[in-house]
PADOTI-16448 format. One record per residue: x, y, z of N, C-alpha, C, O in turn. Coordinates in steps of 0.1 Angstrom, whole numbers, plus 5000, padded with zeros to 4 digits. Layout:
N
XYZXYZXYZXYZ...
END
This chain:
179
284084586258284484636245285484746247285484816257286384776237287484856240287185016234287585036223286685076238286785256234287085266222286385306213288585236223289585296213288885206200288785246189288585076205288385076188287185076185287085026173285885116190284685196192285385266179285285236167286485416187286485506178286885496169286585596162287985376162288885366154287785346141287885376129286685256149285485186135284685286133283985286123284885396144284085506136284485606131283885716131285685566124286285696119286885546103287885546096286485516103286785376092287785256090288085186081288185276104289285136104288685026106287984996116288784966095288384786093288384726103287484676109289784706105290084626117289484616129288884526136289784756130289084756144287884706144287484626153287184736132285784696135285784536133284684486134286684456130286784336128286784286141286084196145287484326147287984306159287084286168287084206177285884396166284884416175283784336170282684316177283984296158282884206158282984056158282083976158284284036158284883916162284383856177283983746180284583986185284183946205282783946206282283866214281884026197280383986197279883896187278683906183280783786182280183676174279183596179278083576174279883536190279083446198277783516206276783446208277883606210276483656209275583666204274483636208275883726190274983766182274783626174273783616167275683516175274983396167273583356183272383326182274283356191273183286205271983346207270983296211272383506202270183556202269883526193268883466193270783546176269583516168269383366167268383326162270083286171269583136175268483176180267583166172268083216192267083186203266083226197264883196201266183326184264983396179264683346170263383356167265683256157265283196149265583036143265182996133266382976152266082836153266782826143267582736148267182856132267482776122269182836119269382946122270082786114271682836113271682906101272483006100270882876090271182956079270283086079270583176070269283116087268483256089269683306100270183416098269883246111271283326117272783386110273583476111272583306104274383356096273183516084273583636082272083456079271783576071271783666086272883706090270783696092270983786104272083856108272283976109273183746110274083836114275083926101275584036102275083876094275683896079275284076078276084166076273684086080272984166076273384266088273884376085273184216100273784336106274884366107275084456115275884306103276784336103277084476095277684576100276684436082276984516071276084636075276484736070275084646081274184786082274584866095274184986096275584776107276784846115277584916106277485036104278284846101279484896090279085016088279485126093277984996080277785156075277485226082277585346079276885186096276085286098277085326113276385396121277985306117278785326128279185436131279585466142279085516121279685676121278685706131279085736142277485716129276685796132276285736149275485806154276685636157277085606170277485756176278485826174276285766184276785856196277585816209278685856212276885746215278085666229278485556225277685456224279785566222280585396222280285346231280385226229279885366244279585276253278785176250278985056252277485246244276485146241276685076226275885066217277585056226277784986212277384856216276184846211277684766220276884646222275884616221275384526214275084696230273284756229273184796216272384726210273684876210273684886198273584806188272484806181274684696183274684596178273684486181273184446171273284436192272584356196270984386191270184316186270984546196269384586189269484576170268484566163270384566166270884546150270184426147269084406141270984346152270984146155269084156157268684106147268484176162266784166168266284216157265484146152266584346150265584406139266084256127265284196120266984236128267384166111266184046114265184026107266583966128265883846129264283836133263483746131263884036140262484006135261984016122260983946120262484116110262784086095262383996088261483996080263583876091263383746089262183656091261683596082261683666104260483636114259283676104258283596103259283816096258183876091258183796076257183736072259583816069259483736058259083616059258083586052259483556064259183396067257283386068256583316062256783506079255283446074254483486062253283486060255683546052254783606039254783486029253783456023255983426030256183266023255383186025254983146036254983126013253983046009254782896017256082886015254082796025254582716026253982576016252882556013255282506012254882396004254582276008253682196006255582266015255182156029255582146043256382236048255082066048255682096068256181976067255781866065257482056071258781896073258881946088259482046092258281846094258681856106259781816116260281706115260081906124261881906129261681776139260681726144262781746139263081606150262681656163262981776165262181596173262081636181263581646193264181546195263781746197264681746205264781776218265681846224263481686226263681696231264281576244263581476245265281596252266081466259266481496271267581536275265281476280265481516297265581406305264881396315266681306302267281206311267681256325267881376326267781166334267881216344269581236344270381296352269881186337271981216333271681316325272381306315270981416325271181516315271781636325271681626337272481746316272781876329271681936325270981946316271981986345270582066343270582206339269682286342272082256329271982376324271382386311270882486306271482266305270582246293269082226289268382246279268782186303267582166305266782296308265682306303267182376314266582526318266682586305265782626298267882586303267982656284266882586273266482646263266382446276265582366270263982456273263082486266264182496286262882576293262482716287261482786284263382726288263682906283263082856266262082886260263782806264263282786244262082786243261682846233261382726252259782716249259382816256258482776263259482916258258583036265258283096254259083086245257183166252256783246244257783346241258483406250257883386226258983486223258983596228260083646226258083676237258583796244259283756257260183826261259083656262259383626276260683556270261683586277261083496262262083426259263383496258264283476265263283606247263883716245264483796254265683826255263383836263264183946276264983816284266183826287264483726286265483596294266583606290267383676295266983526277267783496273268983646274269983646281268483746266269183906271269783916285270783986288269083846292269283956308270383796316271283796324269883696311270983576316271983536308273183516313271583526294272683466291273383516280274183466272272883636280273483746269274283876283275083966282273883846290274083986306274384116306275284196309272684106297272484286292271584346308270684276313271784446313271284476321269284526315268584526304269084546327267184586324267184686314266684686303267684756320267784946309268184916293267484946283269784816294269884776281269084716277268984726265268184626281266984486272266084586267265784586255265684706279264584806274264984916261263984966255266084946258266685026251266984936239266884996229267484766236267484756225266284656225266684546221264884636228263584636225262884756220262184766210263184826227262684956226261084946234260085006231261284866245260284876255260584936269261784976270259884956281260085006292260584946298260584826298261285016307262084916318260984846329261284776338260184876328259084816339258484686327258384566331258284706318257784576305258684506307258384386308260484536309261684436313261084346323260584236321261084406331260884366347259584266346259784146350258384326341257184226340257684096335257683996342258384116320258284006313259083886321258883756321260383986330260983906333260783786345261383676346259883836352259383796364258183696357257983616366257583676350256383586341257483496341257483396348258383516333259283386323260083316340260283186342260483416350261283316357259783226367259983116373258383296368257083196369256983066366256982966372256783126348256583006343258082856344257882736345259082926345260282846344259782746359259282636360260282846369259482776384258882636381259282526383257582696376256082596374256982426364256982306366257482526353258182396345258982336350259082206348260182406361261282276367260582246374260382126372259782296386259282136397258182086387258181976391257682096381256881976370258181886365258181766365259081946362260181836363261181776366262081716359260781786384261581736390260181596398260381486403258981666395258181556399258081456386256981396387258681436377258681326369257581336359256981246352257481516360256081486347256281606343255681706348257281626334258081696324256981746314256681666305256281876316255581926311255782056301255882166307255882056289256682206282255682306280255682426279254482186277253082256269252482396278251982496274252682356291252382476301253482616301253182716307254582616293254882696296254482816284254782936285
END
């Protein structure tokens, strides 16, 4: 991320801040994906934090951590979401297609990401952050707002369980329910 327009968005240049949220798009659509599955609670998510950066950018102490910053933004909206969602009365269960397709012509980077999906949401979260978002430990713990040792636990469980699930499927018995 560039300094200069850190400072430029915090002093009220649009642009800049366009700019900067232009380079963390794809991020911030790929956690709240991972957090909430669905495209139209991600676009609200990011929409939402977007607009509550906006305002609230002035008050950024280290542009450094603006990313951490933003990112912990992106997590409050979509646990929000997460909380509204279980106040809603459901009317019926349309259940999603299943998606899942572990041919042996499949890559196997999809397939781990297939792995990671089904981990339980704490363990999923710090994963997803620490590989494929490449927030270091301190940042996962700083925009959780957990310890850097809860980083470390969670992270070492999820790369466990991951273990357990690829050789279960590499022995031909493709198991998700264990993880």
């Amino acid at each position: 991320m560039d300094e200069t327009d850190i400072r430029k968005a915090q002093q009220g240049d649009r642009e800049a801040f366009i700019r900067l949220f232009r380079q963390l798009e794809p991020e911030m659509y790929g956690l709240s994906k991972s957090i909430l599955k669905q495209d139209a609670d991600c676009a609200d998510a990011i929409q939402e934090a977007t607009l509550k950066a906006f305002k609230s950018i002035a008050g950024l102490k280290q542009p450094q951590y603006f990313k951490t910053w933003v990112l912990r933004i992106v997590i409050n909206e979509c646990n929000q979401i997460l909380r509204n969602r279980k106040r809603m009365v459901v009317m019926a269960d349309v259940p999603e297609p299943d998606q899942l397709s572990c041919s042996a012509g499949d890559d196997i980077g999809s397939d781990i990401r297939e792995m990671v999906s089904r981990l339980d949401d704490k363990l999923r979260i710090v994963t997803e952050l620490f590989y494929f978002h490449d927030l270091s430990v301190k940042q996962i713990a700083q925009v959780l707002d957990i310890s850097e040792t809860a980083v470390r636990t969670r992270l070492h469980r999820a790369r466990n369980r991951l273990m357990k699930s690829y050789a279960n499927s590499q022995e031909g018995d493709l198991n998700y329910g264990s993880i």
